[in-house]
C-alpha positions as CSV (number, residue, x, y, z in Angstrom):
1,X,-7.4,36.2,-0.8
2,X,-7.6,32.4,-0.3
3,X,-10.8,32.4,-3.1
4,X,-8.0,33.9,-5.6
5,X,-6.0,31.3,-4.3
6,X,-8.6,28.4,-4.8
7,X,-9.0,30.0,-8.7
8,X,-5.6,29.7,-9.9
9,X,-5.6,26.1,-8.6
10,X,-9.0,25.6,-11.0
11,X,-7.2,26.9,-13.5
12,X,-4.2,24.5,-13.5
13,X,-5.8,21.2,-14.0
14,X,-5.8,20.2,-10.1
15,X,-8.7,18.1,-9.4
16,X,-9.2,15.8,-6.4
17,X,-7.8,11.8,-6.8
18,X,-11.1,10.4,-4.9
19,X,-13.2,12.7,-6.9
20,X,-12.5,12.2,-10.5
21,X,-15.4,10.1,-12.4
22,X,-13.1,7.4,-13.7
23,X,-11.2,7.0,-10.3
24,X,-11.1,3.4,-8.6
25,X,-12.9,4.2,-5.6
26,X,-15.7,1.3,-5.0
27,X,-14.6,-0.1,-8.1
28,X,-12.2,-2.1,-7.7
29,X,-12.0,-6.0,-6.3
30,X,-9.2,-7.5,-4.7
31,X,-7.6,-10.2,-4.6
32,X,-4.4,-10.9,-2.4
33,X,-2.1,-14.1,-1.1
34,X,-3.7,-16.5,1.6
35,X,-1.6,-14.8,4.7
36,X,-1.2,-12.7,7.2
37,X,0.7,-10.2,5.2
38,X,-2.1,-10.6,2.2
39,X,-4.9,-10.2,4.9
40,X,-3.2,-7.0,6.5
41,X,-2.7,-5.5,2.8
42,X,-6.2,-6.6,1.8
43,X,-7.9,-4.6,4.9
44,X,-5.9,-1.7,3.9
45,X,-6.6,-1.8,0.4
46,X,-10.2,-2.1,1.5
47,X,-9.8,0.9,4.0
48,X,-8.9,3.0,1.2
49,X,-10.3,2.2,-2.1
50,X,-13.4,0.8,-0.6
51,X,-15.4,-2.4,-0.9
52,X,-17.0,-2.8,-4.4
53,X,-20.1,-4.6,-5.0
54,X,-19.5,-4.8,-8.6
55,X,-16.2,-4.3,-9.6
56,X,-15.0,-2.9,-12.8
57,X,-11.4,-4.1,-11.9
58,X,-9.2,-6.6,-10.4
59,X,-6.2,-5.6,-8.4
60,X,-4.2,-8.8,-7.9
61,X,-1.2,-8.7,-5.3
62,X,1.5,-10.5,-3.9
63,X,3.6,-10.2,-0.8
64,X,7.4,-11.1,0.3
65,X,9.2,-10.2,3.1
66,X,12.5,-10.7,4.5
67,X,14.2,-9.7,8.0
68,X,17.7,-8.4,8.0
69,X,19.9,-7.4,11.3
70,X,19.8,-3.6,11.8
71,X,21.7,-3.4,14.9
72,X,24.3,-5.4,16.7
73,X,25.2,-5.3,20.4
74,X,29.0,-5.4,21.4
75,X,28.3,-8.5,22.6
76,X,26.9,-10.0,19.0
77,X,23.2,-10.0,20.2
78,X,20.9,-8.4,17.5
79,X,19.1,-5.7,19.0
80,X,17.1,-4.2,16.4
81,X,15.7,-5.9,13.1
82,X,14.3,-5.0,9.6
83,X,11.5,-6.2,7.7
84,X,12.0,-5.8,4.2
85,X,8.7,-6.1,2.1
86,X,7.6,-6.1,-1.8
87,X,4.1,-5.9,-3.1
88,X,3.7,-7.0,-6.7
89,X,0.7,-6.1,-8.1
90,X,-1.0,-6.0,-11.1
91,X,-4.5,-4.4,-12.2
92,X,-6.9,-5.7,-15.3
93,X,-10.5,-4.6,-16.5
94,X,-12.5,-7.5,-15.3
95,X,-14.9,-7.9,-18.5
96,X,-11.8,-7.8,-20.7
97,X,-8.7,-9.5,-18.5
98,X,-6.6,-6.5,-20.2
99,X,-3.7,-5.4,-17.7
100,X,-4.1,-1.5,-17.1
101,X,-1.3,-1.0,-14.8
102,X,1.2,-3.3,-12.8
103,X,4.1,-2.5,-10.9
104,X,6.2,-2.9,-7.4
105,X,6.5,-1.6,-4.3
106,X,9.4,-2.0,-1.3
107,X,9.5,-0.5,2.3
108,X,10.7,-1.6,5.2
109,X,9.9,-1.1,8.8
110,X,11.9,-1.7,11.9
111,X,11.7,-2.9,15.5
112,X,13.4,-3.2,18.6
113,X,14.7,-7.3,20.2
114,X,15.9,-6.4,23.2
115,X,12.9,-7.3,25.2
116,X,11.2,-10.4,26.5
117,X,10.3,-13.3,23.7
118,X,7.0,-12.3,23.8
119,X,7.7,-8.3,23.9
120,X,10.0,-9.2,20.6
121,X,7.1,-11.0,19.1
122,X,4.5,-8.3,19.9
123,X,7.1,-5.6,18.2
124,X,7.6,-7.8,15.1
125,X,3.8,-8.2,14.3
126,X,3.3,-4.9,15.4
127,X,6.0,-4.5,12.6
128,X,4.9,-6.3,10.2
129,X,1.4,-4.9,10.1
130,X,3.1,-1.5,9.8
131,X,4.2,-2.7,6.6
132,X,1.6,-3.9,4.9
133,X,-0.1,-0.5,5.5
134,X,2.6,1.1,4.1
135,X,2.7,-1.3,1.0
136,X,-1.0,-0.4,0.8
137,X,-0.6,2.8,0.6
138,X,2.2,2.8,-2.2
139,X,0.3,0.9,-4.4
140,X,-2.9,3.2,-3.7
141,X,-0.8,6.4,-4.3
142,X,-0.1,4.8,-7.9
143,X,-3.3,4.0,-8.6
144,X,-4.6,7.2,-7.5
145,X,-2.0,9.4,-9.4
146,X,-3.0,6.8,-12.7
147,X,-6.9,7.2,-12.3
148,X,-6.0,11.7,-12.3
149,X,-4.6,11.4,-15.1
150,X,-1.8,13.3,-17.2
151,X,-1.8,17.1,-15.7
152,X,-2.6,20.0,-18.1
């Protein structure tokens, strides 16, 4: 039953993003802003696409982030925080400079103030690293779904 299963999914044009021959896996070089938030993105990036020794694309990026009050004791204390990020990126053919894709992605994570200074601090990086995987990840899932291809 599941071969029949495996079949009809043959027939419809599924193939697997990290296996197609044009994909961007180990092809791709990166280039991201001198922070901790381009750093964090960069890793991921890395984590997922893969380092390339000789790169048949550049993915430039670019981070921003903002925090916004997400909760407010009866007293007036913020208890809980939002980071707001956006990833602009843009991705060119390194022997021509011609830009293949570009686009933007926002997400925001969350966490809690109510501890200690340092607790608060630990949560916010602990925060803010959350978000540059998840940036990472949105831009990957874009570049994946571009290197499949239009569905048949």
């Amino acid at each position: 039953m599941m071969l029949i299963g495996l079949m009809g999914l043959a027939g419809c044009g599924f193939a697997p993003i990290y296996g197609v021959a044009d994909g961007f896996r180990g092809r791709v070089a990166f280039e991201t802003d001198d922070s901790v938030a381009g750093f964090r993105l960069r890793a991921r990036l890395e984590q997922r696409l893969g380092r390339s020794a000789a790169p048949a694309f550049v993915l430039k990026t670019s981070v921003e982030s903002s925090s916004r009050s997400a909760a407010i004791t009866s007293e007036g204390d913020t208890s809980r925080l939002n980071i707001i990020g956006t990833a602009r990126w843009t991705l060119t053919a390194r022997d021509t400079g011609q830009e293949i894709d570009s686009g933007e992605v926002e997400a925001f994570t969350s966490y809690s103030a109510t501890g200690s200074t340092i607790a608060t601090q630990a949560t916010r990086d602990d925060a803010e690293a959350r978000l540059s995987v998840i940036l990472a990840d949105m831009i990957v899932s874009r570049l994946l779904v571009r290197a499949a291809g239009p569905a048949s």
